[in-house]
Backbone bond lengths (Angstrom), bond angles and torsions (degrees), N, CA, C in turn:
res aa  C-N    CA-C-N  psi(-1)  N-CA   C-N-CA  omega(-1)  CA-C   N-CA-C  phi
1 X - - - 1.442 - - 1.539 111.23 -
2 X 1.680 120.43 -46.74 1.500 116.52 176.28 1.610 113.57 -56.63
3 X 1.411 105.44 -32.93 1.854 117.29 178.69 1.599 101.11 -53.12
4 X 1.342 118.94 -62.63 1.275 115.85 152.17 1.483 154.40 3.33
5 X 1.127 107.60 -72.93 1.626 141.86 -165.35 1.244 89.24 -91.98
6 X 1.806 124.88 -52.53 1.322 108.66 -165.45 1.584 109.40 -75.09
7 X 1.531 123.39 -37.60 0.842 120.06 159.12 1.888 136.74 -29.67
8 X 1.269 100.42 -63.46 1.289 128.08 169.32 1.810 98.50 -49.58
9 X 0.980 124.53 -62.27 1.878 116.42 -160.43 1.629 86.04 -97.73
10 X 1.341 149.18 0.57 1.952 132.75 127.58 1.075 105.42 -32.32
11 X 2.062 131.40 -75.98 1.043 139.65 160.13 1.150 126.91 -11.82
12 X 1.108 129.91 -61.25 1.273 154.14 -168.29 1.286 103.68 -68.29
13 X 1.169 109.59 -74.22 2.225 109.46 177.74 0.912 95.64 -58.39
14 X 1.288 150.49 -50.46 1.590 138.84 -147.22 1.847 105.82 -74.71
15 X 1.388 111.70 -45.16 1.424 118.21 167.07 1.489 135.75 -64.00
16 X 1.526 91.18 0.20 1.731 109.64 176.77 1.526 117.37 -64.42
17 X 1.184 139.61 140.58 1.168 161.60 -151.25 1.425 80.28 -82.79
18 X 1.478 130.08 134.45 1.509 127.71 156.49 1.655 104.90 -111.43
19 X 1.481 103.69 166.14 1.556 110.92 170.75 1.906 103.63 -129.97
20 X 1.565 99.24 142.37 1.312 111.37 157.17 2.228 120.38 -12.21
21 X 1.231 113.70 91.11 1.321 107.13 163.57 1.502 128.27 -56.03
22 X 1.122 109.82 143.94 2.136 111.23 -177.28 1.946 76.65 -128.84
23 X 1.417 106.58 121.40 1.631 111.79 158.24 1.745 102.71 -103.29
24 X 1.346 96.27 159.85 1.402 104.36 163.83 1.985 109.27 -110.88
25 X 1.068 105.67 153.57 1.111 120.62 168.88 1.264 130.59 -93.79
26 X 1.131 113.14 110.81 1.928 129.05 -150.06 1.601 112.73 -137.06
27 X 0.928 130.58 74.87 1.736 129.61 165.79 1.514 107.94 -167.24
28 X 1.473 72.00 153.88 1.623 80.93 178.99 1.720 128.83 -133.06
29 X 1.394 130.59 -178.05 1.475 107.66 -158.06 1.364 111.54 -113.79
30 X 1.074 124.15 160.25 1.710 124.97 -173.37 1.319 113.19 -74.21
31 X 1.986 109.85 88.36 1.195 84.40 -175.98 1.970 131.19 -93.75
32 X 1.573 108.00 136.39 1.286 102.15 169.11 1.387 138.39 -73.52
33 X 1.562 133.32 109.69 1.516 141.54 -145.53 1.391 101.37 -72.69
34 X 2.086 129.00 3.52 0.931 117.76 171.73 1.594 125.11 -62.73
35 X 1.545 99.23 153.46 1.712 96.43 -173.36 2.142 96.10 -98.08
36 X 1.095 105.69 92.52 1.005 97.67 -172.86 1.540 110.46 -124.25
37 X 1.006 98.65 11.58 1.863 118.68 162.71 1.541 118.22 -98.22
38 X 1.141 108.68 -38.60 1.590 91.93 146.80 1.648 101.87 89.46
39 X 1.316 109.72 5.86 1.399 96.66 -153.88 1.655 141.68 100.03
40 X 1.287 87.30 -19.95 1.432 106.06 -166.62 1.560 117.20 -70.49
41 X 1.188 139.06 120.02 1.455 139.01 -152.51 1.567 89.14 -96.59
42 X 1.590 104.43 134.92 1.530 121.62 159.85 1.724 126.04 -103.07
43 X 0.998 112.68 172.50 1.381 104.32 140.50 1.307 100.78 -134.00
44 X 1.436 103.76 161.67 1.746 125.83 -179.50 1.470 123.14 -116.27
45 X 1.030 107.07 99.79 1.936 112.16 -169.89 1.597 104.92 -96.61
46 X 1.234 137.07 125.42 1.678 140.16 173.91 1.339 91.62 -113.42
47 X 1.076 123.16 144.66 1.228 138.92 146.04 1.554 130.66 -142.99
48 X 1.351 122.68 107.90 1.816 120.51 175.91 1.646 108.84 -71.23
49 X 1.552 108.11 130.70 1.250 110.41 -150.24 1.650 83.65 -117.92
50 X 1.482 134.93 -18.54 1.030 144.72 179.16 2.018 105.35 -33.44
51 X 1.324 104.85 -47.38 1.904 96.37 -155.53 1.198 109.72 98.12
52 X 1.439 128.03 -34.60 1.597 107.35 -158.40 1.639 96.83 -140.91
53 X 1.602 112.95 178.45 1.660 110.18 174.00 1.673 82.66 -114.29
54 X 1.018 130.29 6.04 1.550 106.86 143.50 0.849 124.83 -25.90
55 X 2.070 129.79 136.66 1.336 129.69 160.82 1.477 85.65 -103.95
56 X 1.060 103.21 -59.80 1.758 101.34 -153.25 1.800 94.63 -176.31
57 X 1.418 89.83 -161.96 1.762 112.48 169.79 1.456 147.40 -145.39
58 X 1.022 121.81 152.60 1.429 120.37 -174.61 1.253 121.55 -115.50
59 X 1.827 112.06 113.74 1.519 117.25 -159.35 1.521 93.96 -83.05
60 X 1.357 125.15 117.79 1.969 105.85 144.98 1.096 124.74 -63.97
61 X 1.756 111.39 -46.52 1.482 126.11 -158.24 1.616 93.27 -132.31
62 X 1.247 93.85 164.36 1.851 100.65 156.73 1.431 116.55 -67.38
63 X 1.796 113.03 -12.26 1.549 100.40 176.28 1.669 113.28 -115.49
64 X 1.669 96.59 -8.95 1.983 93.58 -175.55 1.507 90.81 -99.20
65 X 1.268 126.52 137.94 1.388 123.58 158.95 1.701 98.86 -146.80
66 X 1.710 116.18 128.40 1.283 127.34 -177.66 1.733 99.97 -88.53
67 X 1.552 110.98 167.25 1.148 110.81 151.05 1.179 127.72 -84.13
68 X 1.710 143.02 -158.41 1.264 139.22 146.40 1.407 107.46 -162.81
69 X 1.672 105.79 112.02 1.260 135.45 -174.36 1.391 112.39 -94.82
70 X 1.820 108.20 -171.69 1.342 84.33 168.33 1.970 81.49 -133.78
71 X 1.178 112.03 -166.73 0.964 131.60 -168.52 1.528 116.70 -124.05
72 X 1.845 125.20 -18.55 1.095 119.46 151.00 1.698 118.30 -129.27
73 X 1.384 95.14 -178.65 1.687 99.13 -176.87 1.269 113.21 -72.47
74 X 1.805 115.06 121.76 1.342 112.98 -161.92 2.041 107.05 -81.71
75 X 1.663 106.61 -1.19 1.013 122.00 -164.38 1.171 104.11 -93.55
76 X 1.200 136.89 -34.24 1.191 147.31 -150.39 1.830 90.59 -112.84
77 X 1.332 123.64 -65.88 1.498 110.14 160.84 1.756 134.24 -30.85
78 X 1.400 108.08 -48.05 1.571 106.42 179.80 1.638 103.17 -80.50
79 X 1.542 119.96 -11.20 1.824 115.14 -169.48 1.633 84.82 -77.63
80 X 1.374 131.38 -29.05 1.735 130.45 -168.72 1.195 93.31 -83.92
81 X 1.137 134.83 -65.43 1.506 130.48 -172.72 1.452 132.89 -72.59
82 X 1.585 91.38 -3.70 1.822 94.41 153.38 1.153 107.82 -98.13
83 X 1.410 128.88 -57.02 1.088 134.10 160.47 1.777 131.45 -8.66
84 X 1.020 95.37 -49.86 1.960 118.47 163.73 1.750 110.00 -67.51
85 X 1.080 90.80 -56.17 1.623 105.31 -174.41 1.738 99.90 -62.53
86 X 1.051 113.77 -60.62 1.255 97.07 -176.60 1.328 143.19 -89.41
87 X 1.756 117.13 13.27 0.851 140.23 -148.71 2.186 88.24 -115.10
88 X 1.560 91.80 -42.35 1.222 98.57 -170.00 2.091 110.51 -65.15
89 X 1.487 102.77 -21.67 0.876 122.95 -178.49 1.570 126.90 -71.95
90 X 1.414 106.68 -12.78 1.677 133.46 -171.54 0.908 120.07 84.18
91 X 1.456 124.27 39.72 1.359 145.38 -172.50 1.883 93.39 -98.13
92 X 1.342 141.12 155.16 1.303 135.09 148.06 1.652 111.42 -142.03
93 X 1.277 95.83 179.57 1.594 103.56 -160.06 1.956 96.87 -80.64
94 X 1.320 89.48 136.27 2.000 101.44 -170.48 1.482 91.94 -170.65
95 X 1.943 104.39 -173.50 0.886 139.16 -148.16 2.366 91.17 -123.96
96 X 1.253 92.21 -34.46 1.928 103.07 -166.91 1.740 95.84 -24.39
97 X 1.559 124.14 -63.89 1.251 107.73 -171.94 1.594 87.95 -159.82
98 X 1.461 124.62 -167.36 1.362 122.49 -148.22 1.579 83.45 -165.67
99 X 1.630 91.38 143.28 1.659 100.68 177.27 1.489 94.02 -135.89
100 X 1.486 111.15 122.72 1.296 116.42 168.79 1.655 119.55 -83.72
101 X 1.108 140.35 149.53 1.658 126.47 145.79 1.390 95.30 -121.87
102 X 1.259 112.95 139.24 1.520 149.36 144.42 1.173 122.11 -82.20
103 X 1.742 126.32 126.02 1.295 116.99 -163.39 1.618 80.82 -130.77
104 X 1.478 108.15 121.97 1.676 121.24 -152.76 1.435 95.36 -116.00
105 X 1.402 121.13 -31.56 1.449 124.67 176.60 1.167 115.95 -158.17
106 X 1.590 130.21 176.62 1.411 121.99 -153.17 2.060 96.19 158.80
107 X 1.390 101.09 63.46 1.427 94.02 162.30 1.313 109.09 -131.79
108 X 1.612 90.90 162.05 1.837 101.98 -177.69 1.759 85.24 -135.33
109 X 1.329 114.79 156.16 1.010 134.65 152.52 1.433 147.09 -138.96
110 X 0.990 157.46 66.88 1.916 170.78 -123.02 1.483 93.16 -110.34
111 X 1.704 89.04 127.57 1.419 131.92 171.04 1.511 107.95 -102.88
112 X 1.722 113.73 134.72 1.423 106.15 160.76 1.437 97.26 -92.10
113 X 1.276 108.33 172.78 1.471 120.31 151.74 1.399 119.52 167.40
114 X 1.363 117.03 171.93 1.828 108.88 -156.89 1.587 124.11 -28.48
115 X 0.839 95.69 114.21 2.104 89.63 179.73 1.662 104.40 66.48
116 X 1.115 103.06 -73.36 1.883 123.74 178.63 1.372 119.90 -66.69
117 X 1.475 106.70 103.42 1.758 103.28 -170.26 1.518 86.40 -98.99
118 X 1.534 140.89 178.03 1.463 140.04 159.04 1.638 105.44 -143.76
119 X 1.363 111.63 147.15 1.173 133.90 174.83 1.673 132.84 -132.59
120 X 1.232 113.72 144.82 1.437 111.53 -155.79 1.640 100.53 -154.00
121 X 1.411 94.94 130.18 1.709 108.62 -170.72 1.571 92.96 -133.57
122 X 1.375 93.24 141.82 1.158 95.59 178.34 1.859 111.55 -139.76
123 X 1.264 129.60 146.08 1.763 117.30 -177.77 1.693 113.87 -134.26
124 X 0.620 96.49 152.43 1.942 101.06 175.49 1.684 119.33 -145.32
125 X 1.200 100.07 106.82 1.872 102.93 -165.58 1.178 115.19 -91.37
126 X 1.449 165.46 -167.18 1.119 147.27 88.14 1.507 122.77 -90.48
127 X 1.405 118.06 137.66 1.248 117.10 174.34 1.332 112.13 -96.13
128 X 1.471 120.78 154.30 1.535 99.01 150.43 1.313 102.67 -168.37
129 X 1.403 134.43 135.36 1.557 154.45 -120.59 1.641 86.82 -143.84
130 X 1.374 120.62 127.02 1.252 133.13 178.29 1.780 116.22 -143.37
131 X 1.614 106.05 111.25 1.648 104.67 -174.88 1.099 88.98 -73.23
132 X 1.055 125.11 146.13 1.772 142.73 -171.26 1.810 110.97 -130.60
133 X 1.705 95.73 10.27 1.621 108.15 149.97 1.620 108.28 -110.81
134 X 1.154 119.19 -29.26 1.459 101.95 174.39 1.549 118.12 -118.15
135 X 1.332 118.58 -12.55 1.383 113.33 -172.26 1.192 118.84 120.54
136 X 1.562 117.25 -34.85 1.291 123.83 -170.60 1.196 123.84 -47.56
137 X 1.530 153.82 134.48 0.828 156.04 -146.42 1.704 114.20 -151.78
138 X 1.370 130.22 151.91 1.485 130.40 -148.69 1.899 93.63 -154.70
139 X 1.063 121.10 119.75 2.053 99.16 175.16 1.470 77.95 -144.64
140 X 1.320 101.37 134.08 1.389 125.25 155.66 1.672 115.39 -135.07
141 X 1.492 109.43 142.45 1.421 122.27 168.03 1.566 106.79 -102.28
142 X 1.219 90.70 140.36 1.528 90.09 -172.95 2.187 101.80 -129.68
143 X 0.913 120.67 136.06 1.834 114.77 -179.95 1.544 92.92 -123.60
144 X 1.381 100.84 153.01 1.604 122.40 142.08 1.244 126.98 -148.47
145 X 1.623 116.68 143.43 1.386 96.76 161.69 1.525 107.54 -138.97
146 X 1.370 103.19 -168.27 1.381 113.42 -151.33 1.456 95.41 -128.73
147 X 1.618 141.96 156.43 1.465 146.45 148.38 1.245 104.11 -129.24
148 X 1.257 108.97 141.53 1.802 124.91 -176.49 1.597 96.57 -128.39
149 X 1.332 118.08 151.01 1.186 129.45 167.25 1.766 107.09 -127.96
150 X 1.258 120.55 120.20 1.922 114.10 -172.38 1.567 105.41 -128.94
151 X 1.428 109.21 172.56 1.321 114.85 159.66 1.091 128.04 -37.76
152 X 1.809 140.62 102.24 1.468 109.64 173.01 1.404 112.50 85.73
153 X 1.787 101.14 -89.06 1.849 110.05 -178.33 1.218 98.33 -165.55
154 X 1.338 121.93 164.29 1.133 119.01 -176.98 1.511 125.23 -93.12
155 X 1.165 130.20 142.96 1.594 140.04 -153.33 1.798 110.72 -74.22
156 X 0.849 118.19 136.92 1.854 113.50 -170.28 1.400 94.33 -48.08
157 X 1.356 125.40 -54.12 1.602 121.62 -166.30 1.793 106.53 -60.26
158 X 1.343 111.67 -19.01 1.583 101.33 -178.03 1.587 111.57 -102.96
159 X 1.540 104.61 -8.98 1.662 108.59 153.04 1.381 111.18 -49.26
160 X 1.323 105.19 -70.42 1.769 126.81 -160.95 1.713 86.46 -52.02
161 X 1.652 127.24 -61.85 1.275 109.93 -167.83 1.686 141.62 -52.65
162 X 1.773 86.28 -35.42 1.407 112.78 167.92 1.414 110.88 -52.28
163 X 1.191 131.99 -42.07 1.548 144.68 -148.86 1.306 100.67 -91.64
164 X 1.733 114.80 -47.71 1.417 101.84 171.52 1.669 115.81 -96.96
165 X 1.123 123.21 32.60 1.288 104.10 163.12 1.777 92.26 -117.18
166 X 1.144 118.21 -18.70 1.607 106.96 158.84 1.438 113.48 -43.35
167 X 0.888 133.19 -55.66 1.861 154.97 -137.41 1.921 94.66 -88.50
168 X 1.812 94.00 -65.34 1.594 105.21 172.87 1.445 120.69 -47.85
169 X 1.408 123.80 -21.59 1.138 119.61 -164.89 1.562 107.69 -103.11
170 X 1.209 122.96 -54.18 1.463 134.69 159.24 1.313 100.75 -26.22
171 X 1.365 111.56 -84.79 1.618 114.32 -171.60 1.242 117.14 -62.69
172 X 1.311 140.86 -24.97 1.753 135.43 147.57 1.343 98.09 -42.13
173 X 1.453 136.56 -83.59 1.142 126.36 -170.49 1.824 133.60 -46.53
174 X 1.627 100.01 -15.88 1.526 104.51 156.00 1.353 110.36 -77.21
175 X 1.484 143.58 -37.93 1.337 151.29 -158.44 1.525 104.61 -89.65
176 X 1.312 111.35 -3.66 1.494 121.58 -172.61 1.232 123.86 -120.83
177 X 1.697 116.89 -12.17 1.120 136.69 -172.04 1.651 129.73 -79.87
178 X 1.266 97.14 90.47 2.170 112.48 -169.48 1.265 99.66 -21.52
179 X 1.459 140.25 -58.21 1.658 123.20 -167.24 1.634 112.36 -88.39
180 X 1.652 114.49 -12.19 1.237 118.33 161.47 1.472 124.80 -32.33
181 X 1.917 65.97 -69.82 2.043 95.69 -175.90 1.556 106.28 -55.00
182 X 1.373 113.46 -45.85 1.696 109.19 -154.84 1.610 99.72 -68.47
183 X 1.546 104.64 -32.40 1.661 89.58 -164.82 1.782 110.87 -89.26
184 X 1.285 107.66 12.69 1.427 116.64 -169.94 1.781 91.25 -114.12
185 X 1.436 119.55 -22.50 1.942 104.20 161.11 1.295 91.88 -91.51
186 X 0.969 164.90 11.13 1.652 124.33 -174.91 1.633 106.71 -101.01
């Protein structure tokens, strides 16, 4: 009879009417207290190159499928959180050289299905570091992604988490990156 019931209320949530998700964007970066800016004045350019606050989507059925947006500017969020990060680092606000990121892609998408829901995020950045006394110039693309496997499907709060540790990790690895760093002190 419990085989049942549990069965029966699976059914039951799974046939629930869903609505459009709005995530917010929430993390932040490891910052290192080295002074390895030196002083050295940047500027910081973000730009989302995507078009849309589309993330992606989440199938229940072959016929319900939600969107998943976000709810703030992902451009204006990573310009503060580099901005912090590198400022904390002995980096300050100038003209010396300029680090752009480009945020070129940025989807996640969640599957329900028997017991086993799966999810998949995926990101693609561009960096690019410009001495703005000589010209010199540095561009790197950098991707990651992520696969989750959950109960069923995965829960809005483990969307939103998935999404920002996609985001956190990409952009740590720009903030972490040996020819990044070197051409952003010299």
């Amino acid at each position: 009879m419990k085989k049942i019931l549990f069965a029966a209320v699976l059914m039951a949530a799974s046939s629930c009417t869903h609505l459009d998700q709005k995530i917010s964007f929430d993390f932040d970066f490891d910052n290192e207290k080295q002074n390895i800016g030196r002083g050295i004045g940047i500027d910081i350019l973000v730009s989302d190159e995507r078009g849309t606050d589309q993330i992606g989507t989440k199938e229940f059925s072959s016929e319900e499928k939600i969107k998943i947006s976000s709810k703030d500017n992902l451009a204006e969020i990573l310009r503060q959180k580099v901005t912090e990060n590198l400022y904390s680092r002995g980096f300050k606000k100038g003209w010396d050289n300029t680090i752009e990121i480009h945020v070129l892609k940025l989807k996640y998408n969640a599957k329900s299905e028997f017991f086993i829901g799966k999810s998949k995020a995926e990101a693609v950045i561009k960096a690019v570091v410009v001495n703005n006394r000589n010209g010199a110039s540095l561009t790197k693309n950098l991707s990651s992604s992520l696969d989750g496997k959950h109960f069923i499907r995965p829960l809005e709060s483990t969307d939103k988490s998935s999404i920002n540790s996609l985001i956190k990790e990409i952009v740590q690895n720009i903030l972490e990156d040996e020819e990044i760093i070197k051409r952003l002190t010299q």
